[in-house]
N, C-alpha and C positions, 0 to 999 in steps of 0.2 A: 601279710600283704594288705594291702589297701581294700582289698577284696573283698578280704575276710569278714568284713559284717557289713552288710548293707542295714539302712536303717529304712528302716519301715514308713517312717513319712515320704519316700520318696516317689515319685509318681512312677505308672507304670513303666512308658518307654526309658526312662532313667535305667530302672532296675535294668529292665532286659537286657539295655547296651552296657549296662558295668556287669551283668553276669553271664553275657556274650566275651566280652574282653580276658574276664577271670578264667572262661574255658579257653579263651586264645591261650592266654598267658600259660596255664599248663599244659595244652597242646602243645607249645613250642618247646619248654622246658622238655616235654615227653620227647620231640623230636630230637630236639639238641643230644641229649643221654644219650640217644639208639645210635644219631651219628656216630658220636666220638666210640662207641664198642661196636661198631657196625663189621670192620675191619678181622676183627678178633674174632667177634662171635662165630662171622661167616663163614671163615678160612677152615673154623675148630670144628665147624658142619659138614669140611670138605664140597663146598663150593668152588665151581671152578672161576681159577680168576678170574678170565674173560667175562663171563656170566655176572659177575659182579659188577664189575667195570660199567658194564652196559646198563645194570640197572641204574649204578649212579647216574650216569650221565643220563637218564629220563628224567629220575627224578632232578638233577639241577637245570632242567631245561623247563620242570614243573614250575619250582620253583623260582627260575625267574620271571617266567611268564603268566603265572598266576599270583605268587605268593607276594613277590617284589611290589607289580604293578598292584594289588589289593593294598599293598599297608601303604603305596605313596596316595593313592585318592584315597583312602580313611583318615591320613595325615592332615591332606588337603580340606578335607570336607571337614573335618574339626577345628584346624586354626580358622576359617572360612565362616563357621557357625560362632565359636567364639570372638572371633570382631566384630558379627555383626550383632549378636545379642549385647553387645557390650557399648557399641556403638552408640550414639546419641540420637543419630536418623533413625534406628530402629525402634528408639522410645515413642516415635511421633507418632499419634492416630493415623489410622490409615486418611483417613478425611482430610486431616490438615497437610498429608503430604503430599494427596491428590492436587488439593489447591495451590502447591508449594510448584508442583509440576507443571499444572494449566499455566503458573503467568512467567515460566522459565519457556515453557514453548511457546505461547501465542502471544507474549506481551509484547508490543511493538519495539522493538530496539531505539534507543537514542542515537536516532541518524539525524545527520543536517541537512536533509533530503531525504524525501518518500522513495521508497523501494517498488518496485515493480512486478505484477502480479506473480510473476512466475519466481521471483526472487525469495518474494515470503513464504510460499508454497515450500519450496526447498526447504529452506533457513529450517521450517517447521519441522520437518520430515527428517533432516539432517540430526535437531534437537531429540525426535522420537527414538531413533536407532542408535543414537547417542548414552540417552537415558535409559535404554533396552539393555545396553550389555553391561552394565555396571555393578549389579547383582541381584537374585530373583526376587528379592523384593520392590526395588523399583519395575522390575520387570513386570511383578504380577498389578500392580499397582497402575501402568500404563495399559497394559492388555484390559482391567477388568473395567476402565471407566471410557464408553464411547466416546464420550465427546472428542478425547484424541484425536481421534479416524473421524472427526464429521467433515472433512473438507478430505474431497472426492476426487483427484486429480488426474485429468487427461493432459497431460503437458509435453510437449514440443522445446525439450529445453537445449539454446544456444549452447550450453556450455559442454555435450557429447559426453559421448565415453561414458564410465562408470556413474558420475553423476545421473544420466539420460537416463540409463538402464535402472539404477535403483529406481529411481520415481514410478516409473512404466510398469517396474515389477510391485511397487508399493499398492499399486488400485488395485487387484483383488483381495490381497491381505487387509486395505482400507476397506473396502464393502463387508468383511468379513468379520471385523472386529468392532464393525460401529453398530451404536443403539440409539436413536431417537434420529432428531433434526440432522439433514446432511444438509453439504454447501458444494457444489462444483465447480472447480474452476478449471475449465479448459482454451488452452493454444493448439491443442497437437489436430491438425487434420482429421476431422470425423469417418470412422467406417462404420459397416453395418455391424462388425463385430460387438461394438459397446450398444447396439440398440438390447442386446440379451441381457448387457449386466445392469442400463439405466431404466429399462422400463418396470420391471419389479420394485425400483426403489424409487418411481415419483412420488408416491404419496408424500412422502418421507423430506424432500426438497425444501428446504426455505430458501434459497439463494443459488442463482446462476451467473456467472463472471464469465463472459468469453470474448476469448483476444484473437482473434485470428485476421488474413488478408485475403480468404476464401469464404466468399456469399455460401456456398454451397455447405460448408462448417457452419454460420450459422443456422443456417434451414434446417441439416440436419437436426440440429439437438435441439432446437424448437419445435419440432416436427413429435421429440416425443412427447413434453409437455402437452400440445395442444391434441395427440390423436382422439379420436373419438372412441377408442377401442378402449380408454383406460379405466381399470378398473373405480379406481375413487379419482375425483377430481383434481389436480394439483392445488398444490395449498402454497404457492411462492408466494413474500413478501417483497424481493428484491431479484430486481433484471438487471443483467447490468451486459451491456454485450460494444465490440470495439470490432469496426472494421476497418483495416488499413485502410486509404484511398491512396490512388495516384494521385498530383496533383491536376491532370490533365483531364481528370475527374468531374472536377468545378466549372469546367470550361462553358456546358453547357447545360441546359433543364435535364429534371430527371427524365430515365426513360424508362420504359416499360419494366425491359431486362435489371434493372438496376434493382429494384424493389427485394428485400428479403422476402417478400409474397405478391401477391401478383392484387391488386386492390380489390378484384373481384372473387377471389377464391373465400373458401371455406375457411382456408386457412386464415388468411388476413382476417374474418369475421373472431374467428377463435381467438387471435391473437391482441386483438383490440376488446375482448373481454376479458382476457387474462390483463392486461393493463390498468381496468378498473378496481380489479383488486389491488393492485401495488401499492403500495408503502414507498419505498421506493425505484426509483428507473434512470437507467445512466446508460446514454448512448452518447459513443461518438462513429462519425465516421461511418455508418450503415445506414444504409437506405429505408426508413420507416414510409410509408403512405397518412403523413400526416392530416391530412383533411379530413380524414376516417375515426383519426384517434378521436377518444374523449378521457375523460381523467374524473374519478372520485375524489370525494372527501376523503379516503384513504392513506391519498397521496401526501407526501408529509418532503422529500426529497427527490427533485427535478435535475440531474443533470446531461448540458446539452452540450456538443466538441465536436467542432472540424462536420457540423450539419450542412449538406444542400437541400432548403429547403423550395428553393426556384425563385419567383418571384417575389416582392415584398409584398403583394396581395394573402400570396400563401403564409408570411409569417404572423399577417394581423388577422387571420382564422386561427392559426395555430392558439395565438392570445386568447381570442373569446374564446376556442375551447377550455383550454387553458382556470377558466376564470369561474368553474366549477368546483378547481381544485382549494376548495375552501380552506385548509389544515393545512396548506403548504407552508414548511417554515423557512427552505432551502430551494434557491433555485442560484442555478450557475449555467451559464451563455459565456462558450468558448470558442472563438474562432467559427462563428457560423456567420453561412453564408448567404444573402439573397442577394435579388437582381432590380437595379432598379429601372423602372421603365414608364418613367414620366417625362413632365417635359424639359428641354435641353436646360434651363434652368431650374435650379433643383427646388424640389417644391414637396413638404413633408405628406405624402400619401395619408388616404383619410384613415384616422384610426379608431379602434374600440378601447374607452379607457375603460378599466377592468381593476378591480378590489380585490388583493390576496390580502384578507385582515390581518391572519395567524402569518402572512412571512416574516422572519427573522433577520435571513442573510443573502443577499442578492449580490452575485460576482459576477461582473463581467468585463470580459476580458479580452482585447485584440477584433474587434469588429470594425470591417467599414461602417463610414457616418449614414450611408443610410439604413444598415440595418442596427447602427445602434440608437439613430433614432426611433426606428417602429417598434424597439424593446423597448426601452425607455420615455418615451411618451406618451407609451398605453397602457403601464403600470402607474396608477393613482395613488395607489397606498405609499405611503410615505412612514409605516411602524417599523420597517427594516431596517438594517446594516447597510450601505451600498458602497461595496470595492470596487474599482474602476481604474482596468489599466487602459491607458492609450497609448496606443502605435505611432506611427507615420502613418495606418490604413484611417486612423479617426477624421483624417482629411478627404477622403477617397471615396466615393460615390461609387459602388461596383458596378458594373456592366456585364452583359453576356460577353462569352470570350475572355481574350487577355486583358480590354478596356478595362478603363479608370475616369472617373473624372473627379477633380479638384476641385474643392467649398474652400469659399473664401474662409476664412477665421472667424468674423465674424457670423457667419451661418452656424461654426460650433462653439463662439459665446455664447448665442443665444439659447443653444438646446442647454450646454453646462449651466449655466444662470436660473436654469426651471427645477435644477436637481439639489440635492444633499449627499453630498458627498463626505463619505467615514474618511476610507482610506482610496490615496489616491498613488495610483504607479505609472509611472511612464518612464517607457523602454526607447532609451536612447540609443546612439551611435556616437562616439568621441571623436569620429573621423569625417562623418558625414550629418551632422545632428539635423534633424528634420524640423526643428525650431530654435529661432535664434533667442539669446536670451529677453527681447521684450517681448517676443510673443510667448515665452514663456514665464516671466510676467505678468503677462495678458491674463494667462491661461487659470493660473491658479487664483487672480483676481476674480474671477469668474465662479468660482467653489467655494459656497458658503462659510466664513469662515468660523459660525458657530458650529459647523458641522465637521470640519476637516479634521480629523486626531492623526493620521499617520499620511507621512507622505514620504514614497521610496523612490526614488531616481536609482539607476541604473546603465550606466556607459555614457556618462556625460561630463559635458570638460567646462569645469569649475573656476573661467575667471570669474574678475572685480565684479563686472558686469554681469554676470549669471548670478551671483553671491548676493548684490546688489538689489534683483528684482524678487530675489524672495526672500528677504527681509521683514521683519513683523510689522513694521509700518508700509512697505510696499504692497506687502498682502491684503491689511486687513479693512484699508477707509477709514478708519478710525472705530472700527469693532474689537471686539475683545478677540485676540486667537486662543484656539483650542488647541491646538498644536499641538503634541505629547510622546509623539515620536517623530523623531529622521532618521531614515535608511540609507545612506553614499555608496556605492556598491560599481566595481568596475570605473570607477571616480578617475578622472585627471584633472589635479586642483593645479591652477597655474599660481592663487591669489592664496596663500593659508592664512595668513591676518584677514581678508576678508571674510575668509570663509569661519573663519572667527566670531567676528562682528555679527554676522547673519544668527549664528549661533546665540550666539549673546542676545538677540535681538527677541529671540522668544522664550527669556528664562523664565517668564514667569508660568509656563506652561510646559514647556517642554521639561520630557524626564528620561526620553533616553536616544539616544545616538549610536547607529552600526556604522561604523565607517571601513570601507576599504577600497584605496586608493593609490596612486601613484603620484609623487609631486615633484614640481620643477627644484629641478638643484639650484644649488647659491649661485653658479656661472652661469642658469636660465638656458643652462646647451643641452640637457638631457634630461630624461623620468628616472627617478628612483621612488620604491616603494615606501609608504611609511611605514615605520615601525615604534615599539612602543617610547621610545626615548626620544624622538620626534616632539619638537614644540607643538605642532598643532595637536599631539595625541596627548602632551602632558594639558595643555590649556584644554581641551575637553574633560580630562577625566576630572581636573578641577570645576568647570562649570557645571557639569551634567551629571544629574543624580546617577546615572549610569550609562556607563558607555562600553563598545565592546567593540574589539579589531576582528578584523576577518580579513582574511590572505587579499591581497590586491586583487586577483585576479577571479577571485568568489564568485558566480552567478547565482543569487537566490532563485529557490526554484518555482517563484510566481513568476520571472521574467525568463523560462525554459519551456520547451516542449513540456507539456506534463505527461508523466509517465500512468499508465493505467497500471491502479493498484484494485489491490484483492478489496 
């Protein structure tokens, strides 16, 4: 038998399980023998049949329930160890599969759009339990390195049912199994219950994401951050906090009640020193007591969305606060709102021009003209980026209430003419367009053209005459264009030979082209989509070093609600 001689080089547990097996193997044999004369023996002992009978049937009751169920999980557990010792993944350092694991969970997916906080939280957690039941070495591989479990999650997720329930059931076993830096990201309505399992673990906090449409959610979990009872001080690098608003919200100044703290409390004092530390801070939509804030050299990322900050007096304090924040290399102004209240002719309120040396990348996006004047008129530094989408509101002078009031065009040539503008977006309507093509035109006349590299349109209707005004000689005066990308996005091209020409007009800089569009048919009676066999798609891919279709009906997601991500 194979049994028969073990060799001596073999390691202990080897031996033991081949000379556990070699005693199975003659146990059974021993069995087998007794069975087959069991009959014989018994009857020649004058056993009574019955009495027999009965012992068999224990023992084959033994034996199925012991002996059966042993040799199928030894079967099990053997083929199980031999694939994975055999295995290739099992060759891998524990190290490099750790890392093999980190960028299969956390690594951002190649989406065409940003995902949404609560989406990635999942995806992640979906990946974890994924990668858990596979076999115990991924298993022990996930459990022994924390950073897995460092995002902390109290989540409120739409999509119910079993998905809900995992995540909810996930936060204790995530507190439980992480070591070092955690992250939290909470939607789910705050109770006092989570004040037992987050207050042990602020030290521990680099980052806060909270999405909710309840003031009362944020306070809470700011509340424990800031209490004065905590043992070591929090160490957060990153705020990042989202409150729904109604729209009906904007209508009027802040009020009292509105404030995530009250501007006189302790709290608010607490909370405006935690700020000073930040790295970075991303509000949208919540009520901060901006006149209170200040901002360190720390601050390195600024973002602002769907802010009332009242008045435009308030937004140029906001600035020279602001103008501390030496290292800022990121700032982004979305959809914030002031109030203007001068006189019935509009007349640029006095500003603080202010120096951010280190910014980088300045966005902004969707502001009425008087509050994108008071941004952009009191930033001097001119070393940044500057993205710049305009609306219909880039005409519109906001007012208290539902007012509005209308700048001529020429009031925003002139603020566009002071700037340098990278990339420039403007969010049309093909049904209603808020500029006709000379003032659009106009518009981009106005936009350095040493400075302009990308310009994206979106839902706008592309005759002769649109094709026409932004053309490289319409454009540029006689300057060189920089030109280097076009975006056509939600497009109705009536003119495609023009839209041609235009193209052609800035080959010698432009190097890529997204288009997607609808065009008039040969009868001029109906939209069809373009597609790739399309003259206007084949004469682009021939002009332009690179070009690239996207469904007609595509919205990039700079001209969308932006979604609050992790």
């Amino acid at each position: 038998m194979i049994y028969d001689k073990i060799s001596q080089s073999i390691c202990p547990p080897i031996r033991q399980w081949e000379e556990a097996g070699a005693a199975l193997g003659a146990a059974l044999t021993s069995f087998l023998e007794l069975s087959l004369s069991l009959e014989t023996n018994a009857m020649a002992e004058g056993t009574p049949p019955k009495d027999l009978a009965t012992r068999i049937d224990s023992t084959l009751r033994l034996v199925q329930t012991l002996v059966d169920q042993q040799i199928s999980r030894t079967r099990s557990a053997l083929v199980q160890a031999r694939n994975r010792v055999l295995g290739p993944i099992y060759r891998l350092p524990y190290e490099l599969l750790s890392e093999i694991f980190m960028d299969a969970v956390f690594a951002a997916p190649d989406l065409p759009k940003p995902e949404a906080m609560e989406t990635t939280v999942t995806r992640v957690y979906l990946a974890l339990r994924n990668l858990l039941g596979v076999c115990r070495r991924w298993r022990n591989t996930i459990l022994d390195r924390g950073e897995f479990w460092s995002i902390i999650p109290i989540l409120d997720m739409p999509l119910g049912g079993r998905m809900w329930n995992n995540i909810n059931y996930a936060l204790p076993y995530s507190v439980e199994r992480s070591k070092g830096d955690l992250h939290l990201a909470a939607t789910r309505l705050y109770g006092p219950l989570y004040d037992s399992l987050l207050t042990p673990l602020t030290p521990r906090f680099r980052t806060i994401n909270i999405a909710t449409n309840d003031p009362s959610t944020v306070r809470q979990i700011m509340r424990v951050f800031l209490s004065p009872d905590l043992t070591e001080p929090p160490a957060l690098s990153q705020v990042s906090i989202y409150q729904d608003q109604r729209e009906s919200y904007y209508l009027t100044l802040p009020r009292e009640g509105s404030y995530i703290f009250s501007p006189d409390s302790l709290e608010e004092k607490s909370f405006e020193n935690l700020v000073l530390k930040l790295s970075v801070l991303r509000v949208r939509g919540a009520q901060l007591f901006w006149n209170g804030l200040g901002f360190s050299q720390r601050l390195t990322e600024l973002h602002l969305q769907e802010l009332l900050f009242g008045l435009d007096s308030a937004a140029v304090h906001f600035l020279s606060a602001l103008s501390s924040a030496s290292e800022l290399r990121i700032l982004k102004l979305i959809s914030i709102r002031t109030y203007y209240d001068g006189p019935f002719i509009y007349d640029t309120p006095p500003v603080t021009r202010i120096q951010l040396p280190n910014l980088q990348t300045l966005f902004v996006d969707d502001l009425h003209f008087n509050t994108l004047d008071c941004f952009l008129s009191s930033i001097a530094s001119h070393s940044h980026r500057l993205t710049l989408l305009l609306s219909t509101r880039c005409r519109e002078v906001d007012l208290l209430g539902y007012s509005t009031r209308t700048i001529s065009w020429d009031v925003l040539y002139e603020l566009l003419r002071k700037l340098i503008v990278n990339d420039l977006l403007l969010a049309g309507d093909v049904d209603t367009p808020w500029l006709s093509s000379s003032e659009l035109g106009e518009l981009t006349k106005c936009i350095s053209p040493a400075g302009l590299e990308t310009l994206r349109l979106n839902s706008w209707h592309l005759d002769a005459t649109c094709c026409s005004a932004l053309t490289y000689q319409s454009m540029i005066h006689g300057s060189s264009s920089c030109l280097i990308n076009l975006h056509l996005t939600c497009a109705r091209i009536q003119d495609y030979e023009a839209l041609i020409d235009m193209v052609n007009s800035h080959s010698d800089s432009l190097r890529r082209v997204v288009l997607g569009a609808i065009v008039s048919n040969a009868t001029k009676t109906s939209w069809v989509p373009i597609y790739a066999n399309h003259p206007l798609a084949l004469a682009l891919q021939h002009s332009v070093p690179n070009f690239q279709m996207v469904d007609s009906y595509f919205v990039p997601s700079e001209f969308e609600d932006p979604l609050w991500q992790l």
